[in-house]
Every structure is written in C-alpha cells, then in structure tokens.
C-alpha positions as CSV (number, residue, x, y, z in Angstrom):
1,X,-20.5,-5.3,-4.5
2,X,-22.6,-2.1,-3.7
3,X,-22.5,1.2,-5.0
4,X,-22.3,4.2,-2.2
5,X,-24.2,7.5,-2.4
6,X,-21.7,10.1,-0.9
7,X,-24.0,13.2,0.6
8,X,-22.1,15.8,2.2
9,X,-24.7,18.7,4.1
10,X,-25.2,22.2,2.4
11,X,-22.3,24.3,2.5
12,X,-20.2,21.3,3.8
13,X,-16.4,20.8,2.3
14,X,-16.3,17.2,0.1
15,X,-14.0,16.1,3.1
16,X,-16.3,16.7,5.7
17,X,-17.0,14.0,8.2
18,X,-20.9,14.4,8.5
19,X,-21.3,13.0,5.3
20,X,-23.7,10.2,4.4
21,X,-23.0,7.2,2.8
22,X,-26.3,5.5,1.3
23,X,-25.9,2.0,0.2
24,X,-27.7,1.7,-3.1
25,X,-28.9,-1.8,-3.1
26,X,-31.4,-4.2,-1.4
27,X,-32.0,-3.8,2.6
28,X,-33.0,-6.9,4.5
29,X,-33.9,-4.5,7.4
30,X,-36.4,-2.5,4.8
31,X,-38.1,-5.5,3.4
32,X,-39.0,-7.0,6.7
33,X,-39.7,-3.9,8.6
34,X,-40.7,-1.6,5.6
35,X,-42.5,1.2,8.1
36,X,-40.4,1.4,10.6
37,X,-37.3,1.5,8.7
38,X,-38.2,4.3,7.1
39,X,-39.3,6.2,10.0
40,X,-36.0,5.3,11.1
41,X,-34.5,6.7,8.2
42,X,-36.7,10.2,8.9
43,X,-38.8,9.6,6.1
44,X,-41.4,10.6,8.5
45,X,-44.0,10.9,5.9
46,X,-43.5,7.7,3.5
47,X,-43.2,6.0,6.6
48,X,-46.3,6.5,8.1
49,X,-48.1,6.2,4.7
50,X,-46.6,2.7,4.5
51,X,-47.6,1.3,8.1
52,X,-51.0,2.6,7.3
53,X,-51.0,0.4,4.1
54,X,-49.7,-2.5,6.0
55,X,-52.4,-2.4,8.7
56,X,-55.1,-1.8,5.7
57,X,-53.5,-5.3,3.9
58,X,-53.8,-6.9,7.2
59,X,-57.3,-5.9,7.7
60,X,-57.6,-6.8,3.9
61,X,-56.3,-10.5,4.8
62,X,-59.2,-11.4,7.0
63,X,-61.7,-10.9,4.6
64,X,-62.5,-14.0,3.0
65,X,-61.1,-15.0,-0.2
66,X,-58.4,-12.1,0.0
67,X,-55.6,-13.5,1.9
68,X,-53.3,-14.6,-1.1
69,X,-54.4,-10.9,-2.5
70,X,-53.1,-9.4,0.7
71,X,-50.1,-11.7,1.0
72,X,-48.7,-10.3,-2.5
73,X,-49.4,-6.9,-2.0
74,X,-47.7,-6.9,1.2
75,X,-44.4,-8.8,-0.6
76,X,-44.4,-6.4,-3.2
77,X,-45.0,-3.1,-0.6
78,X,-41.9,-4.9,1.3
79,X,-39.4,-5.6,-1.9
80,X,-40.7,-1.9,-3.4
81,X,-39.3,-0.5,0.0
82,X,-36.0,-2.5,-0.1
83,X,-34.7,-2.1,-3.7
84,X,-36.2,1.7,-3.7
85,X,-35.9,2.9,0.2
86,X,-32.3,3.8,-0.1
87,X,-33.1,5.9,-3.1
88,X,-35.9,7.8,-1.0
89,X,-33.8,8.9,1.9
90,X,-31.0,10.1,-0.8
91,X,-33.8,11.9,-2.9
92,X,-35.3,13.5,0.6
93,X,-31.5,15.0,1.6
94,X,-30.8,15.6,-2.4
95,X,-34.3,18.0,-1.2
96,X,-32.9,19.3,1.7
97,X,-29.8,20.8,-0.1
98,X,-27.5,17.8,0.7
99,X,-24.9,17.9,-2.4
100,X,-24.4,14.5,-4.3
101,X,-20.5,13.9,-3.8
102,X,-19.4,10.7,-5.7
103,X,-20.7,7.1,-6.1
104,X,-18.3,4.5,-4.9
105,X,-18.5,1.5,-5.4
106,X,-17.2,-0.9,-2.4
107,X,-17.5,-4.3,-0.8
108,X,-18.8,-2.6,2.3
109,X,-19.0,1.1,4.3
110,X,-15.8,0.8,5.5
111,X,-14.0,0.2,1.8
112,X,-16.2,2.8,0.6
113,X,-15.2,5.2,3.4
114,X,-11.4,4.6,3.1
115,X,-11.7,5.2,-0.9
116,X,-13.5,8.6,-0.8
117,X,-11.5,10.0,2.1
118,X,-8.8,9.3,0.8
119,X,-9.5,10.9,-2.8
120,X,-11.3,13.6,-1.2
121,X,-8.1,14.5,0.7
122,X,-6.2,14.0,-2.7
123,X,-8.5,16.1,-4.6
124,X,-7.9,19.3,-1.5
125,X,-4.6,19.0,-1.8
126,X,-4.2,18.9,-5.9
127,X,-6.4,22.0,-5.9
128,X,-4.2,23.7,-3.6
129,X,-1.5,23.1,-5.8
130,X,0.0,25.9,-8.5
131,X,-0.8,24.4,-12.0
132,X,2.9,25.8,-12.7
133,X,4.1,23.3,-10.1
134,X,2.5,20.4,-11.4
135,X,4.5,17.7,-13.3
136,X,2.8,17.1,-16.9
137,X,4.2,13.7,-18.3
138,X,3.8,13.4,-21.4
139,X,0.0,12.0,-21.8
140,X,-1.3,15.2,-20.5
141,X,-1.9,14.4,-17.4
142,X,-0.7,14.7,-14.1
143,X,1.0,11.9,-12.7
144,X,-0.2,12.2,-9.3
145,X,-3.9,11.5,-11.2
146,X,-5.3,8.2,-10.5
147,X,-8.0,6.1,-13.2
148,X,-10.6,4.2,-12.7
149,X,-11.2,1.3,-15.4
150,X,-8.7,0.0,-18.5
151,X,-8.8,3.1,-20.6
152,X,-7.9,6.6,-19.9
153,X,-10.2,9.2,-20.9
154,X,-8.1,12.0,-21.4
155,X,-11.0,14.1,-20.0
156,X,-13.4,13.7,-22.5
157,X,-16.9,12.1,-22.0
C-alpha cells in the first residue's frame, strides 16, 4: 500500500480538482529512465543534472578497469531517483506555494482519490455547519466525525 501526497495550488480550496496526488514510494519509470522522468516531472533542473551524470558514467564505463565502478554508480543514481524522485517534485510544488493537503494512504490513485474527495467534501460541509446545530454524543464528539485507527484521540496529540 502507498501513501499519497495531496497538493492543492496556492489559493486553491482543499476540494479543488487540480490537485496533485504524488505517490510516495518506488517508481519503476524513475529507476529506469531517471533523466527523463524527471524532466517529465518539470524538474527541469535535477533533470538535466542527472542525464549529464549518466552520459559522464557512460563515458566513465569505457575506460578500462572502471566498468563495474560505473555500473554501481549508475544503479545507485537510478534507485536514488526512484525511492527519492517523488519527494523532489512534492518539495519543488511545496516551493512554488502548492499547500500540503493530507497523506492518504491507498492501494492505488483511484482509492486514494475517492477517500480524500470524499472527506474533503465532508470537511466543507461540517464547516458550514452552526456548532449549535451539531449533535454532541456523549464522547465529545460529533457523530458525523469519522477515525482513523483503534483508538480515538479525543483531539489531543
């Protein structure tokens, strides 16, 4: 199961639908293409940086006695990329005023879109309720307020 970065654009509502969800986990595209996937990504900088280190380890491979060097340099270049990449993009939009939303955490994109639509739109519409119109049980809570894990927290930390 992967955890999703939810990124909504600067000014935008936590319901809005340009917002990007970031898989934090291991890419297969990113470890086999590291360069281009993150020019895809708009990590024009990083991007370029990293094909320019790839065609230096390539170079660096034809020299005698250095392929193995090369070789595991160019693994490691590839897995730093694919465990890390996603965390670049959400650090450059975190940089461009993009507002960190939630983390959910989901089978896939679809699961993870379903969940935080569908507490975004829960969360609108409990704020634009009166507190006097709320129902407090007894726990001091709202019914309406759903949990996530065993024990409830009672809003503390």
């Amino acid at each position: 199961m992967a955890s999703y970065l939810i990124m909504t654009p600067p000014g935008a509502a936590a319901d809005d639908e340009r917002a990007r969800f970031i898989a934090d986990g291991f890419s297969w595209a990113a470890f086999f293409f590291p360069a281009l996937w993150l020019i895809a990504k708009r990590a024009w900088l990083l991007g370029i940086s990293v094909a320019v280190l790839q065609i230096l380890l390539i170079l660096l491979s034809e020299v005698p006695g250095c392929f193995t060097a090369a070789l595991i340099m160019q693994l490691a270049l590839s897995l730093l990329v694919s465990l890390e990449g996603p965390l670049f993009v959400a650090r450059k939009l975190a940089a461009e005023n993009w507002t960190l939303r939630s983390i959910v955490p989901a089978r896939n994109i679809e699961t993870a879109e379903e969940i935080y639509f569908s507490n975004a739109t829960a969360t609108a519409h409990r704020s634009a309720t009166p507190l006097h119109s709320i129902d407090w049980s007894t726990s001091g809570r709202p019914e309406s307020a759903a949990g996530l894990g065993f024990f409830e927290s009672y809003g503390e930390r």
